[in-house]
C-alpha positions in Angstrom: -96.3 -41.5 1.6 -97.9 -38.2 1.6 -95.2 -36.9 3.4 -92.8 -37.6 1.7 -94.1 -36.7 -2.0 -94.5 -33.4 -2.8 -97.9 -32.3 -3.8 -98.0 -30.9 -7.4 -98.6 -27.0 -6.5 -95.7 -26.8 -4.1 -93.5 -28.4 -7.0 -94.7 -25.3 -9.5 -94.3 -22.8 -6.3 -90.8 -24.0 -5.3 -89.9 -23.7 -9.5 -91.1 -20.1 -9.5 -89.4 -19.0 -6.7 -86.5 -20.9 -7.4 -86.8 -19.4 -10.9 -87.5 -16.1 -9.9 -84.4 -16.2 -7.3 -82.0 -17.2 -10.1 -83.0 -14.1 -12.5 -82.7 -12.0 -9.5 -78.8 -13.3 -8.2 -78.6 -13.7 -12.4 -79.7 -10.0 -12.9 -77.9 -8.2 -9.6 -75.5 -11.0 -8.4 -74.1 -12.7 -10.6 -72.8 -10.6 -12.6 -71.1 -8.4 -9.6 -69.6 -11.7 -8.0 -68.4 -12.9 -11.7 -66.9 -9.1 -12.1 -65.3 -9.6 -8.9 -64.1 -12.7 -9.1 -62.5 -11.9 -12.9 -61.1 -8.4 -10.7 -59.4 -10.7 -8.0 -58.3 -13.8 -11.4 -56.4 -10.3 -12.8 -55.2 -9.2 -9.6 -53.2 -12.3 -8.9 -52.5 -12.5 -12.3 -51.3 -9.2 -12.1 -49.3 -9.9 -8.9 -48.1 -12.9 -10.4 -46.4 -11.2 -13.6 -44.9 -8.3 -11.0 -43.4 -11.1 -8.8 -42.1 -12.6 -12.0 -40.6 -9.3 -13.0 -39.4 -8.7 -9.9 -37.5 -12.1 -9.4 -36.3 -11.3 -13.2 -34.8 -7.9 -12.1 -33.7 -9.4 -8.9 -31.4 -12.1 -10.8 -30.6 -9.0 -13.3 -29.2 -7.3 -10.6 -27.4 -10.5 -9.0 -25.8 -10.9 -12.4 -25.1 -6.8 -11.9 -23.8 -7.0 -9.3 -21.8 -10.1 -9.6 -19.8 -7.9 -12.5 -19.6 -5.5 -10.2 -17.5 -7.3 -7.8 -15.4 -8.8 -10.3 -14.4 -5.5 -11.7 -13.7 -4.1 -8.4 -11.6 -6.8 -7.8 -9.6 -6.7 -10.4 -9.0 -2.9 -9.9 -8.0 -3.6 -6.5 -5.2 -6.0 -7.9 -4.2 -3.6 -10.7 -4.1 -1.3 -8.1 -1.9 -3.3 -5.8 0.3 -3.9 -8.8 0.7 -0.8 -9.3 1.3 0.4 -5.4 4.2 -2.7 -5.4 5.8 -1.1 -8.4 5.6 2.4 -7.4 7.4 0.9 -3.6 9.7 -0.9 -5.8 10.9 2.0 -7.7 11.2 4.0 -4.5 13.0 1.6 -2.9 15.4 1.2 -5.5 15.5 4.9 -5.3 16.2 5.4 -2.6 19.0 2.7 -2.6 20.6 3.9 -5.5 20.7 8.0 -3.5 22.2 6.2 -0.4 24.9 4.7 -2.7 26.0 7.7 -4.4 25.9 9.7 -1.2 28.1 6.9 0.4 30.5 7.4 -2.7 30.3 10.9 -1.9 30.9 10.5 1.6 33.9 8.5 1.2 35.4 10.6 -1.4 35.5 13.4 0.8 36.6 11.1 3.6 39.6 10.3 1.7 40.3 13.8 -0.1 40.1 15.0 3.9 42.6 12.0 4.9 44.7 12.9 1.7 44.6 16.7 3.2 46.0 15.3 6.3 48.5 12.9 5.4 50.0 15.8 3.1 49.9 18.6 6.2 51.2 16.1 8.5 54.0 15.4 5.9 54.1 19.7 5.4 55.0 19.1 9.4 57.4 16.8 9.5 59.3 18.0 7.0 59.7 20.8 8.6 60.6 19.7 12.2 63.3 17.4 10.5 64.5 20.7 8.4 64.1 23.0 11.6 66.3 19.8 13.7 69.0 19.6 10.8 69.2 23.6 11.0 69.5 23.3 15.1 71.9 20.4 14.8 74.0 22.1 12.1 74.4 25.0 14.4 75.3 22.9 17.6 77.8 21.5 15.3 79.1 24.7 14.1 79.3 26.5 17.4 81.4 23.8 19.0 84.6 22.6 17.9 84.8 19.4 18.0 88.4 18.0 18.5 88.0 14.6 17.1 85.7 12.3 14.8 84.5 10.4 17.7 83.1 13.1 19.3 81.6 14.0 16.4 80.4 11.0 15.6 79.0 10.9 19.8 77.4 14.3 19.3 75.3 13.2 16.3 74.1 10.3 17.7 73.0 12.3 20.5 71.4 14.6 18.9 69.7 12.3 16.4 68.4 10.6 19.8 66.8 14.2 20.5 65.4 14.4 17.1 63.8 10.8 18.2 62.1 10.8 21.0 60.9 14.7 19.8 59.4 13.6 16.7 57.7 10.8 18.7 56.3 12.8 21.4 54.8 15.4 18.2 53.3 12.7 16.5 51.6 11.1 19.5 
């Protein structure tokens, strides 16, 4: 059993060194491992709070953003109101200028057809005076014997007057 009982002097020697090992890592290790490892606990603490922060800004500017969006589109509509009006109007405009030229239009239309009826009146009464002033002086230059020739002669001369008028007007 020798072997496998420690004798009593290896037990002190293995506690010394064991001893002397811990003041050494307790002295220059450990507290460069402890400092590093409350370094790295801060860091990712650290990292944690930024992420934090960063997924709080994140859903700040979602909710930004979101406003955003929503006022844009409701200029866009009042816009698009507005742009419907503004067509309207012009339209309408534009609808009520057509009508009053058109009234324009036509009242010239007619004062020009008034213009002509009256000239072509102007005309014919004066080819029906300048035929009465020829057929009065056909009837005055020849003596006429009877009524029935008379009566002949106007007839053909009123015939005349017809088919001249007709042949002016066309």
């Amino acid at each position: 059993m020798d072997l496998v009982t420690p004798e009593f002097s290896l037990v002190i020697w293995m506690t010394i060194t064991f001893g002397t090992l811990v003041f050494i890592l307790g002295k220059f290790a450990w507290k460069p491992i402890m400092k590093s490892l409350k370094e790295r606990e801060d860091t990712i603490e650290s990292a944690l709070k930024s992420a934090e922060e960063a997924k709080t800004q994140i859903a700040q500017m979602k909710s930004d953003n979101e406003a955003l969006l929503q006022q844009a589109r409701a200029e866009r509509e009042t816009i698009l109101k507005e742009a419907k009006q503004m067509k309207e109007q012009i339209i309408a405009e534009a609808k009520k200028s057509a009508e009053v030229e058109g009234a324009k239009l036509i009242e010239r239309a007619n004062q020009e057809i008034a213009k002509s009826k009256n000239a072509a009146i102007d005309e014919l009464k004066s080819q029906i005076a300048g035929f009465s002033i020829e057929l009065t002086e056909k009837l005055l230059n020849k003596e006429l014997a009877s009524n029935d020739e008379q009566k002949r002669l106007i007839d053909n001369h009123l015939k005349d007057i017809e088919v001249k008028q007709t042949a002016s007007l066309n």
